[in-house]
Chimera marker file (.cmm) of the C-alpha trace (Angstrom):
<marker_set name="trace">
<marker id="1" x="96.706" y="85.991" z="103.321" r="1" g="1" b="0" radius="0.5"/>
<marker id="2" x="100.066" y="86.270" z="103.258" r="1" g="1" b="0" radius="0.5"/>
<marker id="3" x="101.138" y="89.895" z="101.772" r="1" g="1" b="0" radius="0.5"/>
<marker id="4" x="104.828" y="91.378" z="102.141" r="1" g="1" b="0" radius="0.5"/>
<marker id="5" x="106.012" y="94.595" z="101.893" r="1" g="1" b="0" radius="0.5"/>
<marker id="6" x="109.630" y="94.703" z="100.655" r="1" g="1" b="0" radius="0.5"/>
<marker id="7" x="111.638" y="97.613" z="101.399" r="1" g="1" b="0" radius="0.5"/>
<marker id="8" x="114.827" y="97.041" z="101.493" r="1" g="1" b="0" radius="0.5"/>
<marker id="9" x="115.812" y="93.567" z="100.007" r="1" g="1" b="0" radius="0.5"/>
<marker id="10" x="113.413" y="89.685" z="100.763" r="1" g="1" b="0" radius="0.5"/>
<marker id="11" x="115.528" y="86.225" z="100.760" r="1" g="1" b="0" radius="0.5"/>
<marker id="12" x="114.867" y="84.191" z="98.092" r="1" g="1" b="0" radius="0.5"/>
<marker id="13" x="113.783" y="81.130" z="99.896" r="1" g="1" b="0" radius="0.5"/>
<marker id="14" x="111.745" y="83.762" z="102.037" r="1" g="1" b="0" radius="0.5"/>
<marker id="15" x="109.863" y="84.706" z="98.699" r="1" g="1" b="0" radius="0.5"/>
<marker id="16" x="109.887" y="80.749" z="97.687" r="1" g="1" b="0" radius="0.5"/>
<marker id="17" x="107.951" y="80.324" z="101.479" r="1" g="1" b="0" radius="0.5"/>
<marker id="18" x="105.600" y="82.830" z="100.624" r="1" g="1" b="0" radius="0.5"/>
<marker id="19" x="104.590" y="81.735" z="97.308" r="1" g="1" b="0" radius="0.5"/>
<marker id="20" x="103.717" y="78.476" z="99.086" r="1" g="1" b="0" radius="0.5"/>
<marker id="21" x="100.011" y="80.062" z="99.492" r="1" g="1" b="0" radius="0.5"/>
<marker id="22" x="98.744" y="80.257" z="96.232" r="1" g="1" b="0" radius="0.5"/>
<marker id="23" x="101.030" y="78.882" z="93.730" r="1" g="1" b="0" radius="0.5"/>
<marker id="24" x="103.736" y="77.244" z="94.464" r="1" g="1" b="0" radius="0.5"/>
<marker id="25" x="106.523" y="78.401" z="91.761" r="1" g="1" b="0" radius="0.5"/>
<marker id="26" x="105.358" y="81.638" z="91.135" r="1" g="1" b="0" radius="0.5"/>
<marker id="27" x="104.092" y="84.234" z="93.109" r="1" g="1" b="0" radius="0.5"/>
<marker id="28" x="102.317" y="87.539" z="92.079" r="1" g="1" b="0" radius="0.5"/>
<marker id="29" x="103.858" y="90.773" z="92.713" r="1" g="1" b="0" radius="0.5"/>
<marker id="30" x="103.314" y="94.758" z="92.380" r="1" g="1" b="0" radius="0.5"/>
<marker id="31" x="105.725" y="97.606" z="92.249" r="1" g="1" b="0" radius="0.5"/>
<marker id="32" x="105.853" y="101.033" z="93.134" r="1" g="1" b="0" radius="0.5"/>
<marker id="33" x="108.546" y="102.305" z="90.419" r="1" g="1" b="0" radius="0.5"/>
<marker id="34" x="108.603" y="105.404" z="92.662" r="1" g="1" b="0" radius="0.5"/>
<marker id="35" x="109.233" y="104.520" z="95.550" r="1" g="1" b="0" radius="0.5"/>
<marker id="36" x="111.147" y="101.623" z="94.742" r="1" g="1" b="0" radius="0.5"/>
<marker id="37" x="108.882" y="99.104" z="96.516" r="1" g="1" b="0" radius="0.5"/>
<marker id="38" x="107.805" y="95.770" z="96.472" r="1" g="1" b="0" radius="0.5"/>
<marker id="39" x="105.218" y="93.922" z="97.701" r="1" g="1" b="0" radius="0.5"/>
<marker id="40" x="105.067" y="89.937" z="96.581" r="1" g="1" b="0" radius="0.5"/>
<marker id="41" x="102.156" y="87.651" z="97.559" r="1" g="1" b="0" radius="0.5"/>
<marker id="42" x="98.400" y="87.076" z="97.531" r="1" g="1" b="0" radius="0.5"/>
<marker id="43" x="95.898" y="85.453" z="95.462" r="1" g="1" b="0" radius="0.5"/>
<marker id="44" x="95.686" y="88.201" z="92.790" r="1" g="1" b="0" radius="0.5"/>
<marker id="45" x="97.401" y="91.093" z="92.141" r="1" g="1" b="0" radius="0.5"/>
<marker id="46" x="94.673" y="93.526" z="93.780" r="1" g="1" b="0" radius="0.5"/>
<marker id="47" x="95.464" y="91.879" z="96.767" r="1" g="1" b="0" radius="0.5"/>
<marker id="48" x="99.142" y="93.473" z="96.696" r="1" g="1" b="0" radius="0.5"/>
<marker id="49" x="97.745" y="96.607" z="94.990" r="1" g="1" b="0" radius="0.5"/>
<marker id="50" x="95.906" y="97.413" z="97.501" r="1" g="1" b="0" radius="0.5"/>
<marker id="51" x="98.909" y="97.043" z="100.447" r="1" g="1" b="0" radius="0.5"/>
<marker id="52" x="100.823" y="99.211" z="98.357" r="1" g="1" b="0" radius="0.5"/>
<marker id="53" x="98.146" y="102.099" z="98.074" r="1" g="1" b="0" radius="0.5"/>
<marker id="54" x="97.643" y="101.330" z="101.663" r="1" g="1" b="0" radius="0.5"/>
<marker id="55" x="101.317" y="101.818" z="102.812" r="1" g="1" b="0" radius="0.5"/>
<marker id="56" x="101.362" y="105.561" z="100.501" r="1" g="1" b="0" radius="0.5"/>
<marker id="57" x="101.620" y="104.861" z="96.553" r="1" g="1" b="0" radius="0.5"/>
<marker id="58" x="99.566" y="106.336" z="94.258" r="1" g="1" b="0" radius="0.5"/>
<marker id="59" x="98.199" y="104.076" z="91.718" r="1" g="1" b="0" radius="0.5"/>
<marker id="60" x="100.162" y="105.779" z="88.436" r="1" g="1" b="0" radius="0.5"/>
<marker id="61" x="103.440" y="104.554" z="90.049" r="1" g="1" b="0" radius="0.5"/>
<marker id="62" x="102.598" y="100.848" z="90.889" r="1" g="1" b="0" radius="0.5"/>
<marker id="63" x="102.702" y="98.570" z="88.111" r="1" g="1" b="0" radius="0.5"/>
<marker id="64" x="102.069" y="94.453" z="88.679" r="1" g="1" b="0" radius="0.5"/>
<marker id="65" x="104.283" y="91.189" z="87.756" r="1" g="1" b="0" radius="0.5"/>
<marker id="66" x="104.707" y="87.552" z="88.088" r="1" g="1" b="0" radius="0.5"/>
<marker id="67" x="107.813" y="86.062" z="89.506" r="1" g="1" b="0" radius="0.5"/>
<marker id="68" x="108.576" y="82.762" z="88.440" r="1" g="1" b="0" radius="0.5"/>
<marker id="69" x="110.758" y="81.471" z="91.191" r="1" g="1" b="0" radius="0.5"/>
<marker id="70" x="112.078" y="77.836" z="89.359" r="1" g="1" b="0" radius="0.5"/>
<marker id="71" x="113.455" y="79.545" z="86.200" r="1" g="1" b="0" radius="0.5"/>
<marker id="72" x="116.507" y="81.464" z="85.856" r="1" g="1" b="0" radius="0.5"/>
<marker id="73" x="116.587" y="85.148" z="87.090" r="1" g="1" b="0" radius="0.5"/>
<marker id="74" x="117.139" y="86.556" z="83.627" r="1" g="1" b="0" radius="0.5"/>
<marker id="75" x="114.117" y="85.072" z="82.629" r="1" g="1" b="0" radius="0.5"/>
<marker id="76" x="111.706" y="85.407" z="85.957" r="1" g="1" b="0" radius="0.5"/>
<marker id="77" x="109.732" y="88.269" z="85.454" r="1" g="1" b="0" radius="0.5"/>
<marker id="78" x="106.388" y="88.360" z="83.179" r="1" g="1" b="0" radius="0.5"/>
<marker id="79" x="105.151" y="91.688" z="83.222" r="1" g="1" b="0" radius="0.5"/>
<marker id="80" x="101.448" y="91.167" z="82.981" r="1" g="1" b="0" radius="0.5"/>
<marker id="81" x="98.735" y="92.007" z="85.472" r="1" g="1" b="0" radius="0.5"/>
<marker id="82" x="94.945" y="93.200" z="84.958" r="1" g="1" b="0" radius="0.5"/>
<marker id="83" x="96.206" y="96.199" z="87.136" r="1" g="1" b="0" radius="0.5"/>
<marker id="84" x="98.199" y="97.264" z="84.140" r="1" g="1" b="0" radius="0.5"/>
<marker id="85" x="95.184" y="98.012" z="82.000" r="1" g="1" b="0" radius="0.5"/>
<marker id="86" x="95.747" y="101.731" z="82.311" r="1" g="1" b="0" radius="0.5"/>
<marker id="87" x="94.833" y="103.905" z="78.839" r="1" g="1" b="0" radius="0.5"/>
<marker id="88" x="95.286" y="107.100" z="80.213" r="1" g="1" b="0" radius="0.5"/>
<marker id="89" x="99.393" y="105.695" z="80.763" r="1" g="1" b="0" radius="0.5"/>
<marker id="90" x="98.934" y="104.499" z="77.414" r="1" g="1" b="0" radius="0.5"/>
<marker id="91" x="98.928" y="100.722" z="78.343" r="1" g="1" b="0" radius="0.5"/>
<marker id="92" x="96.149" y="99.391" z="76.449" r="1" g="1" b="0" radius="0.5"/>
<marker id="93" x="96.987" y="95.407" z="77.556" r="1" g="1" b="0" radius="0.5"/>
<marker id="94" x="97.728" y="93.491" z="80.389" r="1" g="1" b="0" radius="0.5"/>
<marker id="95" x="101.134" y="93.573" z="79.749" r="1" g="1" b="0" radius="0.5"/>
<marker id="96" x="103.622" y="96.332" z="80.601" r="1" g="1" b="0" radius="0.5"/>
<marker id="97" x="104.233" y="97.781" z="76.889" r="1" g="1" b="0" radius="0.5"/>
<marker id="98" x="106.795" y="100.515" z="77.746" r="1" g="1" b="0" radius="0.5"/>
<marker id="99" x="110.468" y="99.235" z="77.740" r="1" g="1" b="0" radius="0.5"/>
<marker id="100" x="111.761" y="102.207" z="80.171" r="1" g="1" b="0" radius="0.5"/>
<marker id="101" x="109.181" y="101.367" z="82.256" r="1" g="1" b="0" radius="0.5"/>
<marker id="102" x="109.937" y="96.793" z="82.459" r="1" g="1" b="0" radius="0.5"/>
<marker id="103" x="113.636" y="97.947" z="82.796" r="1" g="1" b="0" radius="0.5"/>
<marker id="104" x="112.731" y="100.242" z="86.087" r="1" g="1" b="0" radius="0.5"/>
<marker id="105" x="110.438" y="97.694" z="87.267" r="1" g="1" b="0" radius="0.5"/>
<marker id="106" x="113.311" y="95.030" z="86.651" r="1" g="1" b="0" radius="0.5"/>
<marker id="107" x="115.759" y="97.232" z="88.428" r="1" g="1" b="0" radius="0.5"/>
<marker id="108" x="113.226" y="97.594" z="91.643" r="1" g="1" b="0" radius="0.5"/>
<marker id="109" x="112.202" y="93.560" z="91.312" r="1" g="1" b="0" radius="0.5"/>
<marker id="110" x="115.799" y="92.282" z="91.067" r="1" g="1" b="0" radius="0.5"/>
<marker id="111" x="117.380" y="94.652" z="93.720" r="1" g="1" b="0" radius="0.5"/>
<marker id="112" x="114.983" y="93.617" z="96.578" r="1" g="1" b="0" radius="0.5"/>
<marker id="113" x="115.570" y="89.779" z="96.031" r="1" g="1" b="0" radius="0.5"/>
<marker id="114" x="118.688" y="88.311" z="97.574" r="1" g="1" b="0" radius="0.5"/>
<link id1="1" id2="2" r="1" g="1" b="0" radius="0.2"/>
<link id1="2" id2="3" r="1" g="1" b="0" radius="0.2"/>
<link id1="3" id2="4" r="1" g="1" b="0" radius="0.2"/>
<link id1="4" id2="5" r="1" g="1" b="0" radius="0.2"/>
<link id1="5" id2="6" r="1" g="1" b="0" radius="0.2"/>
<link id1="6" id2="7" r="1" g="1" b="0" radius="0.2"/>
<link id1="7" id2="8" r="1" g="1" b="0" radius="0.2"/>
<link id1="8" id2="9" r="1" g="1" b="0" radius="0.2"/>
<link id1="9" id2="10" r="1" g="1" b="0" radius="0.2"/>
<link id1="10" id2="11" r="1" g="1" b="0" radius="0.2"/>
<link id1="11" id2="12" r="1" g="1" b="0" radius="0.2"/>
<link id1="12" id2="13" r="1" g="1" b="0" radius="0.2"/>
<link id1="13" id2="14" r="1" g="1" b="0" radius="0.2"/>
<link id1="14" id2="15" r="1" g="1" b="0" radius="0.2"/>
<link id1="15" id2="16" r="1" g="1" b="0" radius="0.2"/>
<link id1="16" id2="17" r="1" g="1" b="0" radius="0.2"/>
<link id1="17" id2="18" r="1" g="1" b="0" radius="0.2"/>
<link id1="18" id2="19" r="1" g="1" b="0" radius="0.2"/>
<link id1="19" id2="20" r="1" g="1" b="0" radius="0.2"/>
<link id1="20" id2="21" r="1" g="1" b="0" radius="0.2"/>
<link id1="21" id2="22" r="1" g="1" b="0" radius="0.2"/>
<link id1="22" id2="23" r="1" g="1" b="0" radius="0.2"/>
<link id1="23" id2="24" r="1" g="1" b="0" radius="0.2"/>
<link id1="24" id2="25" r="1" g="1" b="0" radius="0.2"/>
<link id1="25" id2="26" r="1" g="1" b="0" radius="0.2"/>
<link id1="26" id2="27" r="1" g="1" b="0" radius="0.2"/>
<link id1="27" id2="28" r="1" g="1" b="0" radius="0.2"/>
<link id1="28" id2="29" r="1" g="1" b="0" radius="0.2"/>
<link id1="29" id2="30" r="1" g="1" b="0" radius="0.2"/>
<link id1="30" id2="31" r="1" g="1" b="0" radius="0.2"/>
<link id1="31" id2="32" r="1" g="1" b="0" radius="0.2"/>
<link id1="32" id2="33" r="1" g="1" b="0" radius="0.2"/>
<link id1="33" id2="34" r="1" g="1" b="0" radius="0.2"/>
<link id1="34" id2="35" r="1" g="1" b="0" radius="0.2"/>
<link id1="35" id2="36" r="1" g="1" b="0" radius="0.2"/>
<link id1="36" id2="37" r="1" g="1" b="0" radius="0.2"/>
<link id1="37" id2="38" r="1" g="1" b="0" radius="0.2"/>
<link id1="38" id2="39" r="1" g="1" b="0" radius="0.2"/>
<link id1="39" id2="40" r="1" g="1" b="0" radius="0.2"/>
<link id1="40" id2="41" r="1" g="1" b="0" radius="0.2"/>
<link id1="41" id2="42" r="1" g="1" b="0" radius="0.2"/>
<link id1="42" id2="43" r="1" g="1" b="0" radius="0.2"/>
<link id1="43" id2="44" r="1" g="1" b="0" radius="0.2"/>
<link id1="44" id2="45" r="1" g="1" b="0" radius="0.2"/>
<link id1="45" id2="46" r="1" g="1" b="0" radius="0.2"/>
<link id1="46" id2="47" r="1" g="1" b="0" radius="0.2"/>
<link id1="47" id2="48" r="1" g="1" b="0" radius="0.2"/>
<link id1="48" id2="49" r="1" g="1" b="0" radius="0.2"/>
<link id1="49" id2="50" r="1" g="1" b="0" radius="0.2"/>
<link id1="50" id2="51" r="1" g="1" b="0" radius="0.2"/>
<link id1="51" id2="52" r="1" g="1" b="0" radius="0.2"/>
<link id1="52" id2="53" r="1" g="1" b="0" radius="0.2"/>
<link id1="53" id2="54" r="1" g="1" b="0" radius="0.2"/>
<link id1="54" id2="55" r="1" g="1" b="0" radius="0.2"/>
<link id1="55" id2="56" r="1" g="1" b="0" radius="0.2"/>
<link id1="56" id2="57" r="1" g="1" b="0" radius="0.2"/>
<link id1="57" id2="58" r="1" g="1" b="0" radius="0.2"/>
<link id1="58" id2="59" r="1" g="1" b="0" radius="0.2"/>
<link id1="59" id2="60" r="1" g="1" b="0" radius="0.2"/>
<link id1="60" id2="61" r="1" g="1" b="0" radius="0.2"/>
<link id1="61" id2="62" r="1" g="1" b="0" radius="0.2"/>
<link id1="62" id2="63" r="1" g="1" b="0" radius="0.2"/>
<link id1="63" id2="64" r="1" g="1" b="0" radius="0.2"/>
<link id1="64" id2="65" r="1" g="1" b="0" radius="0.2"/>
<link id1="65" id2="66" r="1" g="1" b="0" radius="0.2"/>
<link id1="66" id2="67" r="1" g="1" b="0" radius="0.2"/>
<link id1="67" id2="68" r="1" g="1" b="0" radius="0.2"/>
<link id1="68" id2="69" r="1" g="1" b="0" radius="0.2"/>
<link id1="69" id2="70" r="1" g="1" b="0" radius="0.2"/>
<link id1="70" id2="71" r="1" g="1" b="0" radius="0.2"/>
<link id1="71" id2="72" r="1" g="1" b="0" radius="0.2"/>
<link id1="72" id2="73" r="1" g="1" b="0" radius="0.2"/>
<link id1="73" id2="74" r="1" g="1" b="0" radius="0.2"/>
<link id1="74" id2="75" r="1" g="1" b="0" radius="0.2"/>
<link id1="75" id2="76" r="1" g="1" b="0" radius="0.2"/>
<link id1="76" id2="77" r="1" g="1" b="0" radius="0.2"/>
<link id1="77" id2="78" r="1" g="1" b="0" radius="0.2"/>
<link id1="78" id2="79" r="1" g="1" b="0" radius="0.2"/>
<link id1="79" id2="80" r="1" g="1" b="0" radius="0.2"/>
<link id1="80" id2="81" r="1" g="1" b="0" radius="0.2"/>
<link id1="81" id2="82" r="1" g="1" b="0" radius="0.2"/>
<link id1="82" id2="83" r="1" g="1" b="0" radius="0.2"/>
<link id1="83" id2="84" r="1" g="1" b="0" radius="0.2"/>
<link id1="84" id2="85" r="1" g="1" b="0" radius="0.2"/>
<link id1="85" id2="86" r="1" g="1" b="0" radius="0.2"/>
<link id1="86" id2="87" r="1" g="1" b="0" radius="0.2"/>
<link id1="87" id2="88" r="1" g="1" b="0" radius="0.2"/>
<link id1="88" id2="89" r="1" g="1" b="0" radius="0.2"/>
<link id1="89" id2="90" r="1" g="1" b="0" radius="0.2"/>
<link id1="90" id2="91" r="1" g="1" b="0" radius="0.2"/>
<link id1="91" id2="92" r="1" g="1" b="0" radius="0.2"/>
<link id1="92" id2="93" r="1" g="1" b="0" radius="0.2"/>
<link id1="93" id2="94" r="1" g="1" b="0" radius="0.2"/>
<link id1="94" id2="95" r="1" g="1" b="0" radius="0.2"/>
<link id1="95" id2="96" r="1" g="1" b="0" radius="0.2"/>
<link id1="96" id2="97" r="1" g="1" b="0" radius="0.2"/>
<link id1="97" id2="98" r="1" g="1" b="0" radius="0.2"/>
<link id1="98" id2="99" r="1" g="1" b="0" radius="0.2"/>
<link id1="99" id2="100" r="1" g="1" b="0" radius="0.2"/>
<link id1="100" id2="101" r="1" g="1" b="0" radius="0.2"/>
<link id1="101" id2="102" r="1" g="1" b="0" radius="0.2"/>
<link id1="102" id2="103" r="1" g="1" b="0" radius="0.2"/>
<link id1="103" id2="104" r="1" g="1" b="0" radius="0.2"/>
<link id1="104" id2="105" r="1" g="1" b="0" radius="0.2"/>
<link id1="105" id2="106" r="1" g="1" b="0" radius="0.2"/>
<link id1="106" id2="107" r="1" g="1" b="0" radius="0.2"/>
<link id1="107" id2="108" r="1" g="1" b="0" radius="0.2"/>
<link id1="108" id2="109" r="1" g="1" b="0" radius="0.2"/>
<link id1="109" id2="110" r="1" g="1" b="0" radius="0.2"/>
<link id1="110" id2="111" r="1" g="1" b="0" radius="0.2"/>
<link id1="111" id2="112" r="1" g="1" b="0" radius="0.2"/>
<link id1="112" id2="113" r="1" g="1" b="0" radius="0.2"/>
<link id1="113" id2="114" r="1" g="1" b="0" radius="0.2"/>
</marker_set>
């Protein structure tokens, strides 16, 4: 499975290359609001999840997204994930509910793709 860990900044058609896996325009991602990492790829978002809390991140700080790499960047992101089902953060759905928390998680997303 192809899983990356994104650091410092990913290529776009790097991240287009990837997504080639699983599916094809849009490729599944998780971040660590923390420590400001990425990690894009794999069939579901457990798959990335689990890199992250491999690689040091605890599980409060990593939240999970869909990038949908054939629309415009303003309108990419979809911030919904079963990993997001968290009621003790207060997130009672799929989707990421708390604005401060999409904007950070934009921030993070947008920053690492070039």
């Amino acid at each position: 499975m192809n899983i990356v860990i994104v650091e410092k900044t990913i290529p776009l058609e790097e991240l287009k290359t990837v997504a080639q896996e699983f599916y094809k325009t849009m490729i599944k991602g998780v971040v660590d609001i923390e420590q400001e990492i990425v990690v894009f790829g794999g069939e579901y978002h457990i798959d990335a999840n689990t890199k992250l809390i491999e690689h040091g991140s605890r599980q409060n700080d990593v939240w999970g997204f869909n990038v949908y790499l054939d629309k415009p960047r303003e309108h990419w992101l979809e911030y919904i994930s079963l990993i997001n089902i968290r009621p003790q953060d207060k997130n009672y759905d799929m989707e990421v509910k708390d604005l401060k928390i999409r904007e950070r998680m934009k921030k993070i997303i947008d920053s690492k793709i070039i």
